[in-house]
VEXVO-237023 format. One record per residue: residue number from 1; residue in three letters; chain; x, y, z of N, C-alpha, C, O in turn. Coordinates in Angstrom, 3 decimals. Layout:
! VEXVO-237023
    nr   rest   kette        n_X        n_Y        n_Z       ca_X       ca_Y       ca_Z        c_X        c_Y        c_Z        o_X        o_Y        o_Z
   NUM    ALA       A          X          Y          Z          X          Y          Z          X          Y          Z          X          Y          Z
...
! end
This chain:
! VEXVO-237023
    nr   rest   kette        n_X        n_Y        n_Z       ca_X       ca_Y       ca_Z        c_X        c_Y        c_Z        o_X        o_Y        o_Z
     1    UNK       A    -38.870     -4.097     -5.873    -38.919     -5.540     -5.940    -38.326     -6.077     -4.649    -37.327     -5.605     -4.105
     2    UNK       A    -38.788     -6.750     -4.364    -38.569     -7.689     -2.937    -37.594     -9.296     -2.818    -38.043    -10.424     -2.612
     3    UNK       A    -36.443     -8.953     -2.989    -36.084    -10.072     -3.344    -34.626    -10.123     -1.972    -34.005     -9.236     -1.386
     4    UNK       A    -34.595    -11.204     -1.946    -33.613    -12.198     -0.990    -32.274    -11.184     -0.817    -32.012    -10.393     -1.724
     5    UNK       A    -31.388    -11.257      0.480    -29.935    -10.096      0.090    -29.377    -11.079     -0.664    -28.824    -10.553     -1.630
     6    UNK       A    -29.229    -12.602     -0.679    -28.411    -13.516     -1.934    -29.093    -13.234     -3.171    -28.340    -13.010     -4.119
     7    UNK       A    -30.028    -13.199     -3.343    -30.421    -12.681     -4.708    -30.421    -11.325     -5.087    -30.726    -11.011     -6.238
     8    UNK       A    -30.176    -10.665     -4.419    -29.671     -8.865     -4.729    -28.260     -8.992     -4.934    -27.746     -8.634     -5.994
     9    UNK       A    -27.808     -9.325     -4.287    -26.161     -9.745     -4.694    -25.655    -10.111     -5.793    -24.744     -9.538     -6.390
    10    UNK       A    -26.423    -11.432     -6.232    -26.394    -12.186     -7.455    -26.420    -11.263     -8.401    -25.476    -10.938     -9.120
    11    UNK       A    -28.076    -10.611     -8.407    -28.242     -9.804     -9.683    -26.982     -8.615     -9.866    -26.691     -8.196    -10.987
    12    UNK       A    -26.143     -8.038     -8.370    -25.274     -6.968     -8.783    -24.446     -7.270     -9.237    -23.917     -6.489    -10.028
    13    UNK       A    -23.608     -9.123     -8.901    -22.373     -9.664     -9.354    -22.715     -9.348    -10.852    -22.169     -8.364    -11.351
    14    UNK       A    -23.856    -10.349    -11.859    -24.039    -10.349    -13.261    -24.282     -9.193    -13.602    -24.420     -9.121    -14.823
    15    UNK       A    -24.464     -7.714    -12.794    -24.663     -6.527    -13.480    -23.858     -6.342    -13.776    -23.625     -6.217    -14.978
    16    UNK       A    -22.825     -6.196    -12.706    -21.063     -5.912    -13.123    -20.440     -6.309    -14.255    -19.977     -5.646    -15.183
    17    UNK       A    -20.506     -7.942    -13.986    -20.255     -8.605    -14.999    -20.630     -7.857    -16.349    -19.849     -7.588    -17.262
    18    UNK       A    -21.742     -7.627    -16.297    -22.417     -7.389    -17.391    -21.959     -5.857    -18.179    -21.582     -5.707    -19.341
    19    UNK       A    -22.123     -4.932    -17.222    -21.788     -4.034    -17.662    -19.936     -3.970    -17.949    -19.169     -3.431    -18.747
    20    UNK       A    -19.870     -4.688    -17.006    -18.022     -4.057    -17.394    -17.508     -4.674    -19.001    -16.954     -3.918    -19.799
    21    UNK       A    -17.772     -6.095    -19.314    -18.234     -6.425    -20.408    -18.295     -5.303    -21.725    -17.364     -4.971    -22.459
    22    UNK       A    -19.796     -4.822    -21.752    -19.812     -3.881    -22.597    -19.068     -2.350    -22.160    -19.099     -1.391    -22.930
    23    UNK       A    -18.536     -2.310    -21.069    -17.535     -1.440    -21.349    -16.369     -1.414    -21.744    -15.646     -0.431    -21.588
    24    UNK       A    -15.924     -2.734    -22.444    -15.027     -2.702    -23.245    -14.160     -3.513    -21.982    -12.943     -3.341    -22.048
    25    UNK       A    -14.497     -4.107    -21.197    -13.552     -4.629    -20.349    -12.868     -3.860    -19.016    -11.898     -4.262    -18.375
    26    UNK       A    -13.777     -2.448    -18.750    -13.351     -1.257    -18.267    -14.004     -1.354    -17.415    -15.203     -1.543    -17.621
    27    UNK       A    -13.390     -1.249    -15.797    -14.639     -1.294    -14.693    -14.422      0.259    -13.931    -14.933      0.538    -12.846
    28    UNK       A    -13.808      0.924    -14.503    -14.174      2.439    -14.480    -15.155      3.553    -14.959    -14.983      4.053    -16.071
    29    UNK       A    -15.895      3.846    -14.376    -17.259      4.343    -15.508    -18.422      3.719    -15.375    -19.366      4.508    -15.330
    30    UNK       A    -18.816      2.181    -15.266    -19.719      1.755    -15.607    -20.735      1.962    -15.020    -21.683      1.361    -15.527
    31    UNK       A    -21.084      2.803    -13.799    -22.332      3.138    -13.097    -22.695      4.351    -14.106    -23.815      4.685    -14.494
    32    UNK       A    -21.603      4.844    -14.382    -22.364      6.436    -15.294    -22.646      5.781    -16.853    -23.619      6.238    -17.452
    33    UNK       A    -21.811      4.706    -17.539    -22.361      3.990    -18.269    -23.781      3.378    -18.927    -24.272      3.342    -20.055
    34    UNK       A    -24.266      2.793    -17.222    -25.419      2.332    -17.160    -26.386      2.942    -16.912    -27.479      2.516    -17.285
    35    UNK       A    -26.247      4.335    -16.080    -27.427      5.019    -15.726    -27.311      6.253    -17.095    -28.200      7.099    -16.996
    36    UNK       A    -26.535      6.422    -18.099    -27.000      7.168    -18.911    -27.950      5.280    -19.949    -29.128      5.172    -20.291
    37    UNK       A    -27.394      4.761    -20.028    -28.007      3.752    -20.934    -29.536      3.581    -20.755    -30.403      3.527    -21.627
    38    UNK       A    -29.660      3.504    -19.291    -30.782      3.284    -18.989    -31.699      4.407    -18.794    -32.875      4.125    -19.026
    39    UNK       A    -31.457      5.623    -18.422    -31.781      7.005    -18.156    -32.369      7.248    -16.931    -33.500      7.643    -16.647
    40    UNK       A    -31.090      6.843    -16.016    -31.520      6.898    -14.326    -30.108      7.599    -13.917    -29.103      7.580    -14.628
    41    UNK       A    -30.218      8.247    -12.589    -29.117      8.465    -11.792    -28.134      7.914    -12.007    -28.165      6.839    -12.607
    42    UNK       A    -27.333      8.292    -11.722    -25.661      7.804    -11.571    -26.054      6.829     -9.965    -26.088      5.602     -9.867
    43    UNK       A    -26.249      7.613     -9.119    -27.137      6.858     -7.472    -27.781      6.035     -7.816    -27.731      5.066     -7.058
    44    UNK       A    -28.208      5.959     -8.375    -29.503      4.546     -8.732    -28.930      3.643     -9.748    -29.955      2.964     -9.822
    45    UNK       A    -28.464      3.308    -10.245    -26.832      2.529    -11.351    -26.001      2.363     -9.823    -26.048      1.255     -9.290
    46    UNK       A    -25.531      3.061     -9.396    -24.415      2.677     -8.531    -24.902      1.760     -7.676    -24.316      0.716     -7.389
    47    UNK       A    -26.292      2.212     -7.116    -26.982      0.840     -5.775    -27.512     -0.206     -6.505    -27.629     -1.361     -6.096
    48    UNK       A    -27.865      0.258     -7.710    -28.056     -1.581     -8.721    -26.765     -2.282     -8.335    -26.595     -3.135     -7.464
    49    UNK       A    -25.763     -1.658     -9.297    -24.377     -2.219     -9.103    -23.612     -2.830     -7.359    -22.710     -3.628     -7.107
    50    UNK       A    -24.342     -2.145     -6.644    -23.609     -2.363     -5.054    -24.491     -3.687     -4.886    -23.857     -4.660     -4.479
    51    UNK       A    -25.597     -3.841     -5.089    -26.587     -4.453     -5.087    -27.430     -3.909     -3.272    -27.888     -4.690     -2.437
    52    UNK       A    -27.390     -2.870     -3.209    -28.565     -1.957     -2.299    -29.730     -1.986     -2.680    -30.679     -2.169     -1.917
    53    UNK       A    -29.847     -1.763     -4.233    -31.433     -1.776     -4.752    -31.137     -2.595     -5.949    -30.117     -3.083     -6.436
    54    UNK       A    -32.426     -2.569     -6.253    -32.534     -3.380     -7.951    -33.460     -2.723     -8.840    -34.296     -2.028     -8.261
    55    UNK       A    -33.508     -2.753     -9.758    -34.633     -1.619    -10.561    -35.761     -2.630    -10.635    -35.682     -3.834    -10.391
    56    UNK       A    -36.808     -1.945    -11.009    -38.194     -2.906    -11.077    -38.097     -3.668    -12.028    -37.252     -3.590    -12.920
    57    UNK       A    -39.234     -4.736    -11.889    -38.714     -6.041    -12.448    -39.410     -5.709    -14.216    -38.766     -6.162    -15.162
    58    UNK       A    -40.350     -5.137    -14.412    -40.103     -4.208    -15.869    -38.909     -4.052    -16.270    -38.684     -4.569    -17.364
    59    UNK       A    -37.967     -3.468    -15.728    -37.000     -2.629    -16.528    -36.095     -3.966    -16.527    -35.278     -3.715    -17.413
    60    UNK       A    -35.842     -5.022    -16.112    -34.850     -6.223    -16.312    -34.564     -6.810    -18.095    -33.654     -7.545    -18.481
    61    UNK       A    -35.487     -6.295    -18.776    -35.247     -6.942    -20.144    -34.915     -6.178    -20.468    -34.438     -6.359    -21.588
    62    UNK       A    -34.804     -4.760    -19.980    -34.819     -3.583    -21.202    -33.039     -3.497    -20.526    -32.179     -2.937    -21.205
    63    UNK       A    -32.782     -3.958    -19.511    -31.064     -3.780    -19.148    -30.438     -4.876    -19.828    -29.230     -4.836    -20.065
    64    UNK       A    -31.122     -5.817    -20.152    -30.372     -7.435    -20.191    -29.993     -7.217    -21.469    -28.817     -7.325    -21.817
    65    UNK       A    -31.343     -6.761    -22.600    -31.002     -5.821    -24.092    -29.843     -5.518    -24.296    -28.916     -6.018    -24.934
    66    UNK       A    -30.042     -4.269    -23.427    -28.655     -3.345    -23.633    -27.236     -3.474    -23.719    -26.430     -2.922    -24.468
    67    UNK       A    -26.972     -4.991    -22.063    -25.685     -5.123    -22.179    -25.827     -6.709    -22.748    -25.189     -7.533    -22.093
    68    UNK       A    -26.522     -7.172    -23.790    -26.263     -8.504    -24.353    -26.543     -9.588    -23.379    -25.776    -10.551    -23.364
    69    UNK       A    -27.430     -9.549    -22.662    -27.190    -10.767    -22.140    -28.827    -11.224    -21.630    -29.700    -10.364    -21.520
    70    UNK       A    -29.099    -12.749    -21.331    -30.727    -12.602    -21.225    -30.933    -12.483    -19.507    -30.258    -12.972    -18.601
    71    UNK       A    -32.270    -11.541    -19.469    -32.615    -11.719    -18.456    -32.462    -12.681    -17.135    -31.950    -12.429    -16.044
    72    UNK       A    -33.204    -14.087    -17.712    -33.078    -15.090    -16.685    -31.803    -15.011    -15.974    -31.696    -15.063    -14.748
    73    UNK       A    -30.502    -14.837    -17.101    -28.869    -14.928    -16.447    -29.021    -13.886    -15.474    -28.813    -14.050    -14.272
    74    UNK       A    -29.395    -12.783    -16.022    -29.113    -11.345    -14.772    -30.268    -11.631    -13.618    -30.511    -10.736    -12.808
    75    UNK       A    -30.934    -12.822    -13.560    -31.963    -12.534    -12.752    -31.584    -13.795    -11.468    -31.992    -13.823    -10.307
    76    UNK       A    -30.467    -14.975    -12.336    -29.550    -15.723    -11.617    -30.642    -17.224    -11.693    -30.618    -18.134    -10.865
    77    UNK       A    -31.330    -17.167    -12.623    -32.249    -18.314    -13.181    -31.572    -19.211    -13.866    -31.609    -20.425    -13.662
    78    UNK       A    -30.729    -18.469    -14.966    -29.902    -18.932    -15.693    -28.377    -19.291    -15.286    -27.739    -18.336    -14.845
    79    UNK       A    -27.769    -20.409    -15.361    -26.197    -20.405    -14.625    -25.065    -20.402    -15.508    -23.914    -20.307    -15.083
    80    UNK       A    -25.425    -20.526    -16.998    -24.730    -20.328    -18.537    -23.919    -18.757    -18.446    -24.370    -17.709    -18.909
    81    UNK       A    -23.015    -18.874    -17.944    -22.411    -17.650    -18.701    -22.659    -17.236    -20.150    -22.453    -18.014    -21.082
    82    UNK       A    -23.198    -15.733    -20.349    -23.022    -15.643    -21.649    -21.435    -15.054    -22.268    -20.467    -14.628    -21.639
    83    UNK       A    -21.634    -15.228    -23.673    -20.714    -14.604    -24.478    -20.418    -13.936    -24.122    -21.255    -13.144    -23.687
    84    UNK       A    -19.116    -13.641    -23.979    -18.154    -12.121    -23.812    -18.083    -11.502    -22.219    -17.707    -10.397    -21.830
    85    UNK       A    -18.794    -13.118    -21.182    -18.654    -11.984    -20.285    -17.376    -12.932    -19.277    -17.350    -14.093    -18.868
    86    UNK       A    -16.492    -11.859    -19.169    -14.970    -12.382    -18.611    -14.365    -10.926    -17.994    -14.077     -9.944    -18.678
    87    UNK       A    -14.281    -11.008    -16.958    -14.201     -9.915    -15.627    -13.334    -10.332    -14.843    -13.250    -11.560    -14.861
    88    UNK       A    -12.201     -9.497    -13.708    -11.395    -10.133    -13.127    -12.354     -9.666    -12.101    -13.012     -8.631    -12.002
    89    UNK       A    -12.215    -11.007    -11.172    -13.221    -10.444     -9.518    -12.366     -9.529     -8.878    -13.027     -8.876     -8.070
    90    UNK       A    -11.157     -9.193     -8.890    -10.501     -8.673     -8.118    -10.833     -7.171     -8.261    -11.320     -6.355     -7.479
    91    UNK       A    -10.389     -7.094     -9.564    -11.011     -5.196     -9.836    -12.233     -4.643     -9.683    -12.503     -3.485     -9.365
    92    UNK       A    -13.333     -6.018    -10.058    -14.639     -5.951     -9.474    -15.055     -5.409     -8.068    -15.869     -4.536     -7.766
    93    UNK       A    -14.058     -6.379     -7.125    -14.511     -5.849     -5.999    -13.766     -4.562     -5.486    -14.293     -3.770     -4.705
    94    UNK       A    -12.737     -4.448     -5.894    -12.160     -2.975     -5.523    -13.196     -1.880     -6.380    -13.433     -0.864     -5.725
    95    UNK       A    -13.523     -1.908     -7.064    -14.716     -1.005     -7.751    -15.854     -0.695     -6.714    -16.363      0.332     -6.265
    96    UNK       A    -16.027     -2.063     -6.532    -17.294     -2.342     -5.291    -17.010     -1.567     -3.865    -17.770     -0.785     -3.296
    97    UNK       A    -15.544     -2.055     -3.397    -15.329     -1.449     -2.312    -15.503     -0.019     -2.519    -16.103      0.689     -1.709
    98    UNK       A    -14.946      0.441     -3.677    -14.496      2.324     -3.651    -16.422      2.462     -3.746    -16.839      2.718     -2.616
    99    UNK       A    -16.977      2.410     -4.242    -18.446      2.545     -4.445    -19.237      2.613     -2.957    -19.997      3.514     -2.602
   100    UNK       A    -18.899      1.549     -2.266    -19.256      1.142     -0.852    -18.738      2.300      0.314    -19.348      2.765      1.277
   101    UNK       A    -17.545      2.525     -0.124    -17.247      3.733      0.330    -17.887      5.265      0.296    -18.340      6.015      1.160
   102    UNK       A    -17.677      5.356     -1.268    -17.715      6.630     -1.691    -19.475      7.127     -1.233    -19.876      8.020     -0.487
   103    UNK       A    -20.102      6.255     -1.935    -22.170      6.765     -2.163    -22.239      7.209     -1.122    -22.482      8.416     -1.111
   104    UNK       A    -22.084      6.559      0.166    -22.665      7.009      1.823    -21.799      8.457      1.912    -22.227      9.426      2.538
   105    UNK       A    -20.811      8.450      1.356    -20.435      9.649      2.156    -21.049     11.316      1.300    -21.251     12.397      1.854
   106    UNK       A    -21.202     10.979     -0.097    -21.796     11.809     -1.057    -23.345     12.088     -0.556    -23.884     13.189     -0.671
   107    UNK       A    -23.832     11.196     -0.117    -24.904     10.850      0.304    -24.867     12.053      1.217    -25.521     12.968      0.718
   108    UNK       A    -24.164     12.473      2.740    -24.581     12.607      3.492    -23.882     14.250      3.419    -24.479     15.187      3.948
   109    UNK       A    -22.669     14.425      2.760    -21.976     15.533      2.608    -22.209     15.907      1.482    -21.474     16.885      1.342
   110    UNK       A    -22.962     15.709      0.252    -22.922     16.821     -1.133    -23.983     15.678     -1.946    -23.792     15.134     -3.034
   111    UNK       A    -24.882     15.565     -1.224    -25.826     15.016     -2.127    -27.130     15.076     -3.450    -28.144     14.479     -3.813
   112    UNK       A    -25.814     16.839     -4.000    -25.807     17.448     -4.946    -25.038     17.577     -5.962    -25.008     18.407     -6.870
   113    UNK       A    -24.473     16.756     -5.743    -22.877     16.135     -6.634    -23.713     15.933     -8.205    -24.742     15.337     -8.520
   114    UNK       A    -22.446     16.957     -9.177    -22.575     16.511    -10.163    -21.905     14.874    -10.449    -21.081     14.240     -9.789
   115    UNK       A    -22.552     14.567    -11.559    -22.006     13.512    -12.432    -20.245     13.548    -12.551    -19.636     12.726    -11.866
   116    UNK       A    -19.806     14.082    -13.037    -18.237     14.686    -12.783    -17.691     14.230    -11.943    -16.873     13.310    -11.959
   117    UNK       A    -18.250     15.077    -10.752    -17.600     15.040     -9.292    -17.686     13.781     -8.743    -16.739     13.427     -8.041
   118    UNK       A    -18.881     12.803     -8.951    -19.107     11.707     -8.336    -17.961     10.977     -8.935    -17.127     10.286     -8.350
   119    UNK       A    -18.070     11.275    -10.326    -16.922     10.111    -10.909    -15.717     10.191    -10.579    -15.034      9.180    -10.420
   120    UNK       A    -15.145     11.695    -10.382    -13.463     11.947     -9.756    -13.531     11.385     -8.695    -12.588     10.609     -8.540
   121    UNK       A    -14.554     11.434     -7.489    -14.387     11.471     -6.227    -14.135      9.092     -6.569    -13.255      8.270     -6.315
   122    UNK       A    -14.926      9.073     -6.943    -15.327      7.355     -7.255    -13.815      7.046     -7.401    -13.125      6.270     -6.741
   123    UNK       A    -13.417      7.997     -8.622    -11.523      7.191     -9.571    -10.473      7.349     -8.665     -9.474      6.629     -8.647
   124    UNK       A    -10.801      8.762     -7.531     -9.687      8.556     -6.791     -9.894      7.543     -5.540     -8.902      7.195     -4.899
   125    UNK       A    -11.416      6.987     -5.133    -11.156      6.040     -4.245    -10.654      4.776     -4.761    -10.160      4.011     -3.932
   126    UNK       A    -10.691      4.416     -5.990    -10.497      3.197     -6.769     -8.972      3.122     -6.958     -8.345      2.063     -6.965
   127    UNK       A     -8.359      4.513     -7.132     -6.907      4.504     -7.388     -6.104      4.185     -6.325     -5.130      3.436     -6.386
   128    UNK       A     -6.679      4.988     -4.940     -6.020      4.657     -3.572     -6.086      3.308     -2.936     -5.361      2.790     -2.087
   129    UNK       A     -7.465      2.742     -3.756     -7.504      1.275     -3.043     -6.741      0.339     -3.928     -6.403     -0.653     -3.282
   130    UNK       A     -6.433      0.307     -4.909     -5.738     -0.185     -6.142     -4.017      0.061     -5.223     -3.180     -0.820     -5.024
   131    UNK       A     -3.948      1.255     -4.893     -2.265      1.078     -4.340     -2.208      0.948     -3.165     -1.306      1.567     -2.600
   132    UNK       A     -3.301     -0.050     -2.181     -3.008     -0.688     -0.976     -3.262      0.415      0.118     -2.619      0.347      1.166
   133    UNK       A     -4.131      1.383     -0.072     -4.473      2.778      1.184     -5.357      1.683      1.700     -5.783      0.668      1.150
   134    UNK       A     -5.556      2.288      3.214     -6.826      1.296      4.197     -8.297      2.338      3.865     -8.233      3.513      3.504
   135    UNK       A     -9.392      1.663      4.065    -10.334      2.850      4.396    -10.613      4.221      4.316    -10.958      5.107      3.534
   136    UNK       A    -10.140      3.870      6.109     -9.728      5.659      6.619     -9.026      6.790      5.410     -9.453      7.827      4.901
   137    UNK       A     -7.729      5.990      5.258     -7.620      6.932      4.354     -8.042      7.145      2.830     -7.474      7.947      2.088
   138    UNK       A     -8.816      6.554      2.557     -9.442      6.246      1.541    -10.731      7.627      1.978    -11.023      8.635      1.334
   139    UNK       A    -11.199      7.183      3.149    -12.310      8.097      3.746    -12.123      9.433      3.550    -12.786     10.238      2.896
   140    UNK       A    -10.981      9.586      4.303    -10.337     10.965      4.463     -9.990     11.460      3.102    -10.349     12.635      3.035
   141    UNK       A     -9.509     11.109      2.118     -9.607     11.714      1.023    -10.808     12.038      0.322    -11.128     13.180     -0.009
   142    UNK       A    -11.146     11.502      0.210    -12.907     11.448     -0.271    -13.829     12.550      0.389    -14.478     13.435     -0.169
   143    UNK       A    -13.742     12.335      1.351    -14.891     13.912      2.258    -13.954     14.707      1.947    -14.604     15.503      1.269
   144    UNK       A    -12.519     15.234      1.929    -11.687     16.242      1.660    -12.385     16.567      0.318    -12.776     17.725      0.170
   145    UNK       A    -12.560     15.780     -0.554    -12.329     16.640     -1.830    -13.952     16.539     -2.231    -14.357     17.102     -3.248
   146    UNK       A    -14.947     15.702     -1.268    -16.188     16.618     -1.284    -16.563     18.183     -0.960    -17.285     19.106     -1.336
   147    UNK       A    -15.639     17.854     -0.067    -16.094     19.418      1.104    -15.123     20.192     -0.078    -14.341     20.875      0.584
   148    UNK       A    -14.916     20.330     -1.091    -13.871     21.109     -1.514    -14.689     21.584     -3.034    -14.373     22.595     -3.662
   149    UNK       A    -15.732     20.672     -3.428    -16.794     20.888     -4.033    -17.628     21.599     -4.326    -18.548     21.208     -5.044
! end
């Protein structure tokens, strides 16, 4: 689907939203959440969520279903928040950042990564950025404990 980088954005903010939501309020997990829900990659959930890609415009009702909420909202038609969805932006975007981080480098060093591994490698960039590490070292941990894979 061909859509605007403000409207790829949009749709990843209300994914988040969306998914962290039905994860119980948990923004740990929710790419492996969504891509078992939906029955796609953990990689392909994570670049929905980054907003890199978007799934085809078919599959938008069958996600909106899943995590309660209607289409139009996830599609940014709609400006009604629905029910139940209350997210702190802050953890959001540290999720986002560790994600932004982590994919490219899995990507290019072990882009054979189990499910598992993606998720340890994901919790410890989320944990280091959560206690104020920069990047780099955010980086540097992350390829360490790929290459260790």
């Amino acid at each position: 689907m061909n859509l605007s980088p403000e409207k790829k954005a949009l749709f990843a903010e209300r994914l988040k939203q969306a998914s962290i939501a039905k994860n119980g309020g948990k923004t740990h997990g929710i790419a492996s959440m969504l891509a078992k829900m939906m029955d796609v990659s953990v990689q392909a959930a994570s670049k929905w969520l980054s907003g890199k890609a978007v799934p085809d415009a078919h599959r938008w009702g069958e996600i909106a279903a899943h995590l309660n909420v209607s289409a139009s909202w996830l599609a940014g038609a709609s400006h009604e928040t629905p029910e139940g969805i209350d997210y702190n932006k802050e953890q959001v975007a540290q999720v986002t950042r560790a994600a932004k981080l982590v994919f490219p480098l899995i990507s290019r060093l072990k882009p054979d990564a189990q499910q598992e591994q993606i998720e340890e490698v994901i919790e410890t960039a989320y944990l280091m950025i959560l206690a104020g590490e920069n990047d780099e070292a955010v980086t540097g941990s992350v390829v360490s404990k790929l290459l260790k894979f």
